[in-house]
C-alpha positions in Angstrom: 15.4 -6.2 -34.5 18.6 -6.0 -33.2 19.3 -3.9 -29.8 22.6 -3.0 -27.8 21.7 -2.6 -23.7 24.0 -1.2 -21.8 22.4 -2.4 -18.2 23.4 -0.8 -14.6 25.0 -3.8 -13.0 25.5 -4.1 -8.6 26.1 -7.2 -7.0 24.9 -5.6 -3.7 24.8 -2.0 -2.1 28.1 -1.8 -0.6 29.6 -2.2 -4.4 29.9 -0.1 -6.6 28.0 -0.8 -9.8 28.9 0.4 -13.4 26.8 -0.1 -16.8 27.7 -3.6 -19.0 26.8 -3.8 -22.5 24.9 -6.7 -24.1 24.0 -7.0 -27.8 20.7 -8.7 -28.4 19.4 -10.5 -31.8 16.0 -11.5 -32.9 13.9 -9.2 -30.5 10.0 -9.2 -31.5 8.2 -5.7 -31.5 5.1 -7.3 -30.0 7.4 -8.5 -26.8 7.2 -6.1 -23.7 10.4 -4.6 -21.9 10.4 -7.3 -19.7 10.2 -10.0 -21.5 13.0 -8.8 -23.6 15.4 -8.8 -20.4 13.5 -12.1 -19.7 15.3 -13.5 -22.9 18.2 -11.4 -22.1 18.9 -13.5 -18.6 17.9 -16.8 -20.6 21.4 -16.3 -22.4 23.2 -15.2 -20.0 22.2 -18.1 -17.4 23.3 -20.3 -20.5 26.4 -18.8 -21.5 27.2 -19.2 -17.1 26.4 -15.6 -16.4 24.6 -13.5 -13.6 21.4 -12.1 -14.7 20.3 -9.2 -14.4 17.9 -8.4 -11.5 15.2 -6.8 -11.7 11.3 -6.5 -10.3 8.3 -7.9 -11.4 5.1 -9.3 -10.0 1.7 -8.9 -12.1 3.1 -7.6 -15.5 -0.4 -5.6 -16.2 0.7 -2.3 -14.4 -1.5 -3.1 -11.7 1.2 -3.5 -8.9 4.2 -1.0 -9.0 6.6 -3.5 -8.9 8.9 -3.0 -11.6 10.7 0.0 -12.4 13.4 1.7 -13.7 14.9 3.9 -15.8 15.2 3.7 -19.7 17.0 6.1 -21.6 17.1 8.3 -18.8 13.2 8.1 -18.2 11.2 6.6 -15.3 9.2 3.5 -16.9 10.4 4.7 -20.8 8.6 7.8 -21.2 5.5 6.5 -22.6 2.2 8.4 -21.2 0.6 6.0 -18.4 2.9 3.4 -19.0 4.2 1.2 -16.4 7.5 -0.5 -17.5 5.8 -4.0 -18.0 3.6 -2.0 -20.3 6.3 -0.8 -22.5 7.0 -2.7 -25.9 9.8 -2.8 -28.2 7.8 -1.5 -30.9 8.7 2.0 -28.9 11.9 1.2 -30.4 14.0 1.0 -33.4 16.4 -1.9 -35.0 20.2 -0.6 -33.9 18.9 1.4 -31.1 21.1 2.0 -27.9 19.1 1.1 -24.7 20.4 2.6 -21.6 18.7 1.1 -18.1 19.6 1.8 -14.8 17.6 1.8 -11.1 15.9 4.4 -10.0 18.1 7.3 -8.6 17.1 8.0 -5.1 18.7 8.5 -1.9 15.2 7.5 -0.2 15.8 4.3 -2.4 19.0 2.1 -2.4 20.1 -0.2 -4.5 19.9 -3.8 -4.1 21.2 -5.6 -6.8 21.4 -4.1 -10.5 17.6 -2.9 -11.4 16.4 -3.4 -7.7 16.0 -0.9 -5.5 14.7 -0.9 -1.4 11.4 1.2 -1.4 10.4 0.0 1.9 10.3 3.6 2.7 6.7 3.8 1.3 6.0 1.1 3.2 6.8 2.7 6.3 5.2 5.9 5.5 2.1 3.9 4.8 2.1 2.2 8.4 2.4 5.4 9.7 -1.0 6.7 8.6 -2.6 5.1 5.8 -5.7 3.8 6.8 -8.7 4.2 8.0 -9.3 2.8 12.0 -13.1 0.7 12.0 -14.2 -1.1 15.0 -14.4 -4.9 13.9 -18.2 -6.2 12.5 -19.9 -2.6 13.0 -18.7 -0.6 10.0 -21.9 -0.1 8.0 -22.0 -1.2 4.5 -19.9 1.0 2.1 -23.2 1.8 -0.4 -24.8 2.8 2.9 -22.8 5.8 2.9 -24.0 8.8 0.7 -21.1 10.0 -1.6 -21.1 12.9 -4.2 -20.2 11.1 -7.9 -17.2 13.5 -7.9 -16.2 13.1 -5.0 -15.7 9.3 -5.3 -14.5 9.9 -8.8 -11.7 12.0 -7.5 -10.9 9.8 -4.3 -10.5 6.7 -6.9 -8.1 9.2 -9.2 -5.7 9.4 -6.1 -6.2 5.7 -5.5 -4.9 4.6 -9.0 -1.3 5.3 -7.2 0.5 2.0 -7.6 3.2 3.4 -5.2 6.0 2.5 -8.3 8.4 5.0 -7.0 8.7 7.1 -10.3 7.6 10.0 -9.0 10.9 10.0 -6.7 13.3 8.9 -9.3 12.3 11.3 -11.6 12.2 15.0 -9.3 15.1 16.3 -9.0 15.0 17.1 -5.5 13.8 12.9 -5.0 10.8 14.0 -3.4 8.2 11.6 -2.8 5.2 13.9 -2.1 3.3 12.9 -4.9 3.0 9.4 -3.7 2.2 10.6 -0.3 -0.3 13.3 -1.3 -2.1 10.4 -3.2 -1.8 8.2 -0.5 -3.9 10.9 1.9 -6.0 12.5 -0.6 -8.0 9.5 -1.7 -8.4 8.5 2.0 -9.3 12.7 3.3 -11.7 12.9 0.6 -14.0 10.1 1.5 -16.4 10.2 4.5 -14.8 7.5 6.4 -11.4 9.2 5.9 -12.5 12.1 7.6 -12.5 11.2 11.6 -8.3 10.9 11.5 -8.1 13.6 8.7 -6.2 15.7 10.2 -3.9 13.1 12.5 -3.2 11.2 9.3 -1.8 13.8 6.9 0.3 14.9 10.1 1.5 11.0 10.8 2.5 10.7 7.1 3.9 14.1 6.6 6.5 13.4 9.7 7.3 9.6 8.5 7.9 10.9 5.1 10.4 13.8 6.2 11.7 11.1 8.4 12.8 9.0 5.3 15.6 10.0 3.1 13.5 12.3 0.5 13.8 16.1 -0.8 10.8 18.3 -0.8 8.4 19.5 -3.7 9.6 22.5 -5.7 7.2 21.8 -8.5 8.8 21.0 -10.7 6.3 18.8 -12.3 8.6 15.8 -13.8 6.7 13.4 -11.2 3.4 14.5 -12.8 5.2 13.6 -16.3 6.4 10.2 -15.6 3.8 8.9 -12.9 2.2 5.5 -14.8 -1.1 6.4 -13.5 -1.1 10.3 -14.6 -1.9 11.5 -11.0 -2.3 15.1 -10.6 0.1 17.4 -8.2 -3.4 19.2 -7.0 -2.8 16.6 -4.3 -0.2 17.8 -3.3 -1.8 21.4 -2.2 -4.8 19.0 -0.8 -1.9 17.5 1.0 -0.6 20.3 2.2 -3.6 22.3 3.2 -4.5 19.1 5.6 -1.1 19.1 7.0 -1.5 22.9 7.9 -4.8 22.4 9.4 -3.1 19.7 12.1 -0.5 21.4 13.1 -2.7 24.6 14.1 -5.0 22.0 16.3 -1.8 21.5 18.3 -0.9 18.0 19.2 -3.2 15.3 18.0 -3.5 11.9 19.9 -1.7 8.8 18.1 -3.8 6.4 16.1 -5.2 3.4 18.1 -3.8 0.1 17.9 -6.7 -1.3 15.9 -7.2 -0.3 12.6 -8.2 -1.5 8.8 -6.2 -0.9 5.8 
């Protein structure tokens, strides 16, 4: 089938960027999203062009690497669907393709598709783990845990930390990530010690970053790859109130385990 693109292109963040339009021929409805810009760049590094840049790692939805938005959807709109999910069989022969980065202030742009989300990164340092003393932490079987409990922990830890969530609120909050980030960790037994100092740790780094708050509006839920649940974030924010009526909390130690 034949598609036209019209692509966000940026050479860097201090340029301004604008949308270029590309006809492609011959594309296969079994071929993913990616591997249609894959050919994409293959022309354009023939014909003595730029590609386009964009991010990729494991291709199987697994790592949250790539992402942007297609026809004005984080990741295309599908249901669970990361972008290296998404086929062209989604789409039609003549079709109009628009894709752009995700639209964040909390995540800049790079180059074209690429944008910095080394704020998760940092919100992650702050608080999400668990601390164990090397070579004595018992056996994780060895610890009792309720079948729904562990189910639910492991829903929260499906978050692939993709950044849709941001790029689709319209406040560019990132509290769905975050909630999943503390939720799966507060809910297990050896999340519990630094409970309370973790959702406080995270909830400061996070406010420290360039994000809105949660009006719940729900569009995060909608577009997350993973379908986690906003319930988090009231988990989330229940912990967060807890901590700040203990008072002051002492830092995390300088050993800990991810």
């Amino acid at each position: 089938m034949r598609l036209t693109l019209h692509i966000w292109r940026q050479k860097g963040p201090a340029v301004a960027g604008g949308f270029r339009t590309y006809e492609l021929d011959d594309v296969s409805p079994d071929m993913s999203f990616l591997e249609m810009l894959d050919v994409l760049n293959q022309e354009l590094i023939k014909g003595g062009d730029d590609p386009v840049a964009f991010e990729h790692d494991c291709r199987e939805g697994i790592c949250g690497s790539c992402g942007f938005v297609i026809n004005g959807v984080a990741h295309g709109g599908q249901p669970g669907t990361t972008t290296c999910e998404l086929y062209m069989r989604h789409f039609r022969d003549g079709d109009e393709v628009f894709i752009e980065p995700f639209r964040a202030k909390g995540f800049p742009v790079i180059k074209d598709l690429i944008v910095d989300r080394s704020a998760f990164d940092r919100i992650m340092r702050a608080g999400g783990f668990i601390s164990a003393r090397v070579g004595s932490a018992p056996d994780a079987n060895e610890v009792p845990i309720p079948k729904d409990e562990a189910e639910l922990a492991m829903d929260y830890a499906e978050c692939i930390g993709c950044g849709a969530c941001v790029a689709t609120c319209p406040n560019g909050a990132a509290m769905l990530f975050v909630s999943a980030k503390i939720s799966h960790l507060g809910i297990l037994p050896q999340g519990q010690p630094e409970r309370d100092r973790r959702a406080r740790a995270m909830v400061r780094a996070m406010e420290q970053e360039a994000f809105g708050a949660c009006t719940n509006y729900r569009s995060c839920e909608a577009v997350c790859p993973k379908e986690i649940s906003i319930t988090g974030i009231a988990r989330m924010n229940k912990d967060w109130r807890r901590a700040m009526l203990k008072g002051d909390l002492p830092m995390f130690g300088k050993r800990h385990a991810t």
